[in-house]
C-alpha positions in Angstrom: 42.4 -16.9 -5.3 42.4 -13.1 -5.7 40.7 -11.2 -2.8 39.3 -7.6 -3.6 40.3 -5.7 -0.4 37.7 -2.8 0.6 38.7 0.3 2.6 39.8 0.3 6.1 40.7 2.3 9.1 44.1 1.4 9.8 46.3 -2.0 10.4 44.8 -5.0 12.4 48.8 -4.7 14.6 47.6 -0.8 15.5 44.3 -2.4 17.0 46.5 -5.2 19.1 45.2 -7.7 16.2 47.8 -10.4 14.5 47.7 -9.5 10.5 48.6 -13.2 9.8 45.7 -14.2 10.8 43.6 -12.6 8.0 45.8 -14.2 5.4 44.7 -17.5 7.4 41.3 -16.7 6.6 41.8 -15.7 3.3 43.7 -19.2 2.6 41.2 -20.8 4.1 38.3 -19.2 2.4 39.6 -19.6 -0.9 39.9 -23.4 0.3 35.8 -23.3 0.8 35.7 -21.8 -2.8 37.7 -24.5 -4.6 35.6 -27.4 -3.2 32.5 -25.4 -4.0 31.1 -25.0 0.0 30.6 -21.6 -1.0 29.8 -19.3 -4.1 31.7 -16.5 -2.2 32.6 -14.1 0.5 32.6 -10.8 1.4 33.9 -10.2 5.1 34.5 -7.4 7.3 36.0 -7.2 10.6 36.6 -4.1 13.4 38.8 -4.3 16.6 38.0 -1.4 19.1 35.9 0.4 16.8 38.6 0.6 13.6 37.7 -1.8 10.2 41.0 -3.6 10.2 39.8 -6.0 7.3 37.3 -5.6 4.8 37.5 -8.3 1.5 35.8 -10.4 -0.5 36.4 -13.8 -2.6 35.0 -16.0 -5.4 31.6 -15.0 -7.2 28.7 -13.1 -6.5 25.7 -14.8 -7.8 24.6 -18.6 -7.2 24.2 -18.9 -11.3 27.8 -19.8 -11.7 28.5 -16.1 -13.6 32.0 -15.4 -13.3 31.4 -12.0 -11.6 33.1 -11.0 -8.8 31.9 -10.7 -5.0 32.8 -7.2 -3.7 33.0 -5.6 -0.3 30.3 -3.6 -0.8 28.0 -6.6 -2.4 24.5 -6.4 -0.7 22.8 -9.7 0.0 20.0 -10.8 2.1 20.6 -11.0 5.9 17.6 -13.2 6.5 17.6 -14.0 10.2 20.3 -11.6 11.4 17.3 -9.2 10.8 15.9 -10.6 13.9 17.8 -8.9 16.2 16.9 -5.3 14.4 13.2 -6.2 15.4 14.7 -6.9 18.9 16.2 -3.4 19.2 13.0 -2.1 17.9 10.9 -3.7 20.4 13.5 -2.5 23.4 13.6 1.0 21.9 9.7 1.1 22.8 10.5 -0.7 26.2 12.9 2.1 27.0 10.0 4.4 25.4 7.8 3.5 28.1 5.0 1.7 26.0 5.0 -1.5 27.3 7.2 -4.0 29.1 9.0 -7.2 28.2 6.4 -9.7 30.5 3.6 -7.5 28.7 1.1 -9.5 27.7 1.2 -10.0 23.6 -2.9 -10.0 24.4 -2.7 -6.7 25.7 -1.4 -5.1 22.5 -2.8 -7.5 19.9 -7.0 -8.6 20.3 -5.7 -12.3 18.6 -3.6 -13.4 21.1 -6.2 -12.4 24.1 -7.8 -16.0 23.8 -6.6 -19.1 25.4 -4.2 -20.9 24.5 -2.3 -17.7 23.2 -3.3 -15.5 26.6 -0.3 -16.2 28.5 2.7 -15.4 25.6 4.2 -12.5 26.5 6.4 -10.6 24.8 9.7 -11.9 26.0 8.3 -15.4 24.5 8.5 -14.4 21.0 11.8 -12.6 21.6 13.4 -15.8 22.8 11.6 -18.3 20.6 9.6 -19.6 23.6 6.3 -18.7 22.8 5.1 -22.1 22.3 3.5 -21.5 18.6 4.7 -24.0 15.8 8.5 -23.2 15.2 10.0 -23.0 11.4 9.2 -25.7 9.0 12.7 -28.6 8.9 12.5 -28.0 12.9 11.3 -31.3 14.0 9.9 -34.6 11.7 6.6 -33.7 11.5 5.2 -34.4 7.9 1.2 -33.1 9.4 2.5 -29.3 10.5 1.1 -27.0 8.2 3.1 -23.7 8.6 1.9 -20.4 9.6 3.3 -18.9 6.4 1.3 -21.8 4.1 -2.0 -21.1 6.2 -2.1 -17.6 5.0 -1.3 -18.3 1.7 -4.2 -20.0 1.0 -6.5 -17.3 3.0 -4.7 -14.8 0.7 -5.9 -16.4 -2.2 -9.6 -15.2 -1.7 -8.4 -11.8 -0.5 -9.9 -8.9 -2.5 -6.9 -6.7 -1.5 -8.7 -3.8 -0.3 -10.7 -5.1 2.9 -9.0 -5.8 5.9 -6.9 -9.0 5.8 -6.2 -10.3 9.7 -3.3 -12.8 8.7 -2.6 -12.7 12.4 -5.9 -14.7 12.7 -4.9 -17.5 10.3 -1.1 -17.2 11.2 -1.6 -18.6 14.7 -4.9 -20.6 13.7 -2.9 -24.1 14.5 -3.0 -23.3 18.2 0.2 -24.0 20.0 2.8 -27.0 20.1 4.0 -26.1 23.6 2.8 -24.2 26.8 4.6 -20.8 26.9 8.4 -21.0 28.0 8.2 -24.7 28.1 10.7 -25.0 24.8 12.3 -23.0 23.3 11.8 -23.7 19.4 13.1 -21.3 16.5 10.0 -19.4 15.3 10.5 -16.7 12.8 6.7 -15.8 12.5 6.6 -15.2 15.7 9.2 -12.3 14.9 6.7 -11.2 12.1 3.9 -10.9 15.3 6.9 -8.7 16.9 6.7 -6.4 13.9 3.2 -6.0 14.1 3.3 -5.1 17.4 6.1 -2.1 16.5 3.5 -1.4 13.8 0.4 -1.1 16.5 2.3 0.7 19.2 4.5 3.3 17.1 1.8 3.9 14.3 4.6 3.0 11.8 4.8 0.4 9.4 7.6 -1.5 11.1 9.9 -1.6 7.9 9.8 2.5 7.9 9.9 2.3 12.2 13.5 0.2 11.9 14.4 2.1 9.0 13.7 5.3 10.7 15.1 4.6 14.1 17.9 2.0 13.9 18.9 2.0 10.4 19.4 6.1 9.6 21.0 7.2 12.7 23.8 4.8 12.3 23.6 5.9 8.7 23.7 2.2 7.3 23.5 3.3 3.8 23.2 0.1 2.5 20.3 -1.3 4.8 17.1 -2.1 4.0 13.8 -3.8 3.5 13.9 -2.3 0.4 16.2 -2.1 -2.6 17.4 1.0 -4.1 18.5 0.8 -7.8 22.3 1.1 -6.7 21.8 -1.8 -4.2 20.1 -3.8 -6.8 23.3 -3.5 -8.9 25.5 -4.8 -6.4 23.3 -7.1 -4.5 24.0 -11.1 -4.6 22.0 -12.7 -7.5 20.6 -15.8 -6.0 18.9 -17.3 -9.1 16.9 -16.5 -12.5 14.2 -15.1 -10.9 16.1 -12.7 -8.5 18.4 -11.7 -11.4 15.3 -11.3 -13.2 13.9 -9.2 -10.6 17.2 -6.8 -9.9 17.1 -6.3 -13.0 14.0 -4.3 -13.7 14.9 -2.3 -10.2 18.2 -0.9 -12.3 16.3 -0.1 -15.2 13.7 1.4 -13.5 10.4 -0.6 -14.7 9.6 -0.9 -11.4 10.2 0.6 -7.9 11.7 -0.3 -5.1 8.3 -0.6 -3.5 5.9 -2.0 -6.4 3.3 -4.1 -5.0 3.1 -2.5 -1.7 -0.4 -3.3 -0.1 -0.3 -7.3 -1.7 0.0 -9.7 1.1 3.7 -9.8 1.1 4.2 -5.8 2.4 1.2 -6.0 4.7 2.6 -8.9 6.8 5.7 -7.3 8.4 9.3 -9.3 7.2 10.8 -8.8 10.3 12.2 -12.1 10.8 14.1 -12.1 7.7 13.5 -9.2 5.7 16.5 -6.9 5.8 19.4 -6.6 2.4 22.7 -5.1 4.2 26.5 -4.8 3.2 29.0 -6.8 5.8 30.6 -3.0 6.6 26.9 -1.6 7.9 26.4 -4.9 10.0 29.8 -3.8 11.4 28.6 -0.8 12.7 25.5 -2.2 13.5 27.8 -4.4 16.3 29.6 -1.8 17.1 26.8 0.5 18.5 26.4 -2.4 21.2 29.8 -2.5 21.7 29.7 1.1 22.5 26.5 0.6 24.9 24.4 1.6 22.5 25.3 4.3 20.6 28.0 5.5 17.6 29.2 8.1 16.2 26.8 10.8 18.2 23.6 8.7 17.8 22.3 7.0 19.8 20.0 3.8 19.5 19.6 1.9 23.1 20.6 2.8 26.4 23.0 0.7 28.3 21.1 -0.9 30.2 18.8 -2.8 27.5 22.3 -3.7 25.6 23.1 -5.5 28.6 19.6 -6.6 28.9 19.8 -8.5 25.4 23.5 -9.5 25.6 22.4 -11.6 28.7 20.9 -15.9 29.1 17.4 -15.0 29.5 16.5 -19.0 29.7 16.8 -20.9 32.5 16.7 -24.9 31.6 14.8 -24.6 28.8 15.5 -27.2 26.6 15.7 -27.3 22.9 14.9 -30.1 20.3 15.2 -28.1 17.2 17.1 -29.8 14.1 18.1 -32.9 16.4 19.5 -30.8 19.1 19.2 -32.4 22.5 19.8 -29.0 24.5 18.8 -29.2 28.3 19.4 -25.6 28.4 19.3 -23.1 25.7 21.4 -20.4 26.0 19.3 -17.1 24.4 19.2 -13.3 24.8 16.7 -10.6 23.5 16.9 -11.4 20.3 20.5 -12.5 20.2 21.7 -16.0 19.9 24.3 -16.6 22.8 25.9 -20.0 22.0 28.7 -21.6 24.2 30.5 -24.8 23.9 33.5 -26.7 22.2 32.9 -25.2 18.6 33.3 -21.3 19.5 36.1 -19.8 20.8 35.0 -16.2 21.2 34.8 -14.4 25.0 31.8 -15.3 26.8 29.8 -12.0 26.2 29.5 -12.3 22.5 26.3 -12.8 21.4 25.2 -13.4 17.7 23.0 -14.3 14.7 23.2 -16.1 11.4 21.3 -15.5 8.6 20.3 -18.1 6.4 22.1 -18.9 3.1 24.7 -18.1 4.9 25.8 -15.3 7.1 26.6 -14.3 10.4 27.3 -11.1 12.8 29.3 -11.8 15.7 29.9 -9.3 18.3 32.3 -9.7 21.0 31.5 -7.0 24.1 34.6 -8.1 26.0 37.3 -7.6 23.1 35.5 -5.3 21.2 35.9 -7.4 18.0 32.8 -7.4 15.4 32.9 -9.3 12.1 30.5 -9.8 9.8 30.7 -12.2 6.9 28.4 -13.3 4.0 29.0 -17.3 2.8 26.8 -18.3 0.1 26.5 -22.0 0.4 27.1 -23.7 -2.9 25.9 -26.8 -4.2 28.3 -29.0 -3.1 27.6 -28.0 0.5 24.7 -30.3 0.5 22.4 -27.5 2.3 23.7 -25.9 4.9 27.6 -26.2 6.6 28.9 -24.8 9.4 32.4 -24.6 8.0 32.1 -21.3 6.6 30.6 -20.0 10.0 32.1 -22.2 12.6 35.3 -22.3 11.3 35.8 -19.3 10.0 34.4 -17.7 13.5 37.7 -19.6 15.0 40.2 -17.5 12.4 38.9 -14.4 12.9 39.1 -15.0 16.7 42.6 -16.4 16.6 43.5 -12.6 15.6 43.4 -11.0 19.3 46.9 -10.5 21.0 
C-alpha cells in the first residue's frame, strides 16, 4: 500500500523514537485497508515537540472513489471537539467568571428548577450531570433524545422569535441524580457552549475559534469550512460530496443558513473539521503546560486540573460497560486498563467515525489519527484505535 508522507521536523531516532516502529504501523494499517476496517488513514505523530511522522493510506471518501487520503485531508473530529469546549469553559474559570461547582442554574434561568438545580458545571464536563446520555447508550427503545425533542419544536419555529431549545432539550427531566453515573452526554456539551455563549457574549463557535483555535494558529480548524478545506476534506457520502461541492464553487458560503436551528444551537460536542497535524499541536500546548509557540491558552494549573480522575466510584453502564469506577478528567477521557499501553498521565478523546488524539504528558508523545471505518467493520472497531494506539506507543526508547 503506498503511504503519502507529509512534512516533518526531523527523524523519529533524533527524538529517542524507534523508526521501525512506524513501518509497523504502516504494515499494519495497510492490513485494516485490505480487509476493508477502514476507508483510510491519515496520522500524525510528535515526540518532544518535533512531527517525527506525518502519512496517510488508502482513500479519502466513504463512496469507494479511488482518491487518495492526504496528510493534510480535513475530516470531522466529532467528539474530540469536546475537549476544545472544555478548554473554553477553564479559560473563563481562569478568567474569573465562574467556577467549576458553579451552579449551571446560576448562569442558565432553565436549569434553576428542580430536578436540574443541583448540576453544576463540572457535571456536564464529566458526563455526570444525570440528563439522558447519547442515544445506542443503554436498551431503551421509550428515550426520546434531546436532539429529536427539538426537532420537532423547530418545526413550528418562525425563525425570527426567540427559540429556547434549552427548554425542550432538557424537557425529559433527568435519568440519574447529579454525579450518581456517569453516562456519555454530548448535549450536555452543547449546554456547555451556551454557557461560553452567555458568559463571553460570543457565539461559542467564534469564542473557540477566537481563543483556542487562532493563537495556536490551527489553520485548518473549524466549525466552519473554508473553500480550500472543502477541497480536501473527507467526503462521507452523496450528500456531503454534494454539499463540499458547492462550498468550492462558491454557491454558497461557508456560513449559509446561519440563524436556522442548526447554527443557533451551539455544536460543541461534535462540531469541529481539523487536519491530524493541528490536533498535534493542539496536544502539544498541554504538553507544554498550556501554551506553544509564544501563545498561550491555559495556565498550568487547569492543564493539570483536566489531565486529572475527577470521579470517585462513579460507575458507568454505557454500551454494556460494567465500570465500578469511571476514570474521567475535564473534558478528557483518561482510560486505563489491559488494552492501553501509554504512561499513566495520558489523557484522550475519540471522535466518532473514527478518530482519536492521544496525548501523553509524561513522554511527551502526541499522535493524532483519522480511521474511517468501512463497511466491513460492522459499525464501529477498536482495531484502528486500540491497536494502532499500541504501535505508536511501542516507538519510545
Amino acid at each position: 500500500m503506498n503511504v503519502i508522507n507529509g512534512k516533518i521536523d526531523c527523524k523519529p531516532c533524533e527524538t529517542g523514537y524507534d523508526e521501525s516502529r512506524i513501518e509497523a504501523l504502516n504494515s499494519r494499517l495497510s492490513d485494516m485497508l485490505e480487509r476493508k476496517v477502514i476507508h483510510g488513514v491519515s496520522y500524525c505523530i510528535s515526540h518532544n515537540g518535533k512531527i517525527i511522522a506525518h502519512g496517510a493510506l488508502g482513500r479519502n471518501n466513504a463512496l469507494g472513489i479511488d482518491t487518495p487520503m492526504k496528510p493534510d485531508t480535513v475530516f470531522g473530529i466529532s467528539s474530540i471537539t469536546k475537549t476544545f469546549t472544555a478548554t473554553a469553559i477553564m479559560q473563563l474559570v481562569e478568567d474569573g467568571y465562574f467556577r467549576l461547582d458553579t451552579l449551571v442554574g446560576d448562569i442558565l434561568p432553565q436549569f434553576k428548577e428542580k430536578p436540574f438545580d443541583k448540576i453544576s458545571v463540572i457535571h456536564l464536563l464529566t458526563h455526570t450531570s444525570g440528563m439522558y446520555p447519547d442515544g445506542g447508550c443503554f436498551p431503551d427503545t421509550y428515550h426520546k433524545e434531546p436532539w429529536d425533542i427539538i426537532a420537532e419544536a423547530a418545526k413550528v419555529w418562525d425563525g425570527k422569535s426567540d427559540f429556547d431549545w434549552v427548554s425542550f432539550g432538557i424537557s425529559p427531566g433527568l435519568r440519574r441524580a447529579p454525579g450518581e453515573e456517569w453516562q456519555y452526554c454530548s448535549f450536555g456539551f452543547a449546554i456547555l457552549g451556551e454557557i461560553i455563549t452567555r458568559v463571553s457574549g460570543m457565539f461559542a463557535h467564534d469564542y473557540i475559534e477566537e481563543k483556542i483555535i487562532k493563537p495556536l494558529n490551527m489553520r485548518d480548524t473549524s466549525f466552519y469550512y473554508s473553500p480550500d478545506m472543502a477541497k480536501r476534506a473527507f467526503i462521507y457520502d452523496e450528500e456531503h460530496k454534494g454539499y463540499l461541492e458547492k462550498l468550492i464553487s462558491g454557491e454558497i458560503g461557508s456560513r449559509d443558513g446561519e440563524g436556522n436551528i442548526g447554527d443557533i444551537i451551539p455544536r460543541t460536542g461534535g462540531g469541529l473539521n481539523s487536519t491530524v497535524y493541528d490536533l498535534v499541536r493542539y496536544g502539544n500546548a498541554f504538553i507544554n503546560g498550556g501554551r506553544l509557540d509564544g501563545a498561550r491558552i491555559l495556565g498550568r494549573k487547569s492543564v493539570e486540573k483536566m489531565s486529572t480522575v475527577q470521579l470517585q466510584s462513579v460507575p458507568d453502564y454505557c454500551w454494556g460497560a460494567n465500570e465500578p469506577n469511571r476514570l474521567y478528567g475535564i473534558g478528557f477521557d483518561i482510560r486505563r486498563g489491559p488494552a492501553y499501553t501509554y504512561s499513566d498521565r495520558t489523557i484522550m478523546h475519540e471522535g466518532a467515525g473514527a478518530s482519536s488524539l492521544d496525548i501523553d504528558l509524561e513522554e511527551g508523545l502526541v499522535a493524532a489519527w483519522t480511521v474511517p471505518f468501512d463497511t466491513g467493520a460492522n459499525g464501529w472497531s477498536s482495531e484502528p484505535l486500540y491497536n494502532v494506539q499500541n504501535i505508536i506507543w511501542s516507538g519510545l526508547i
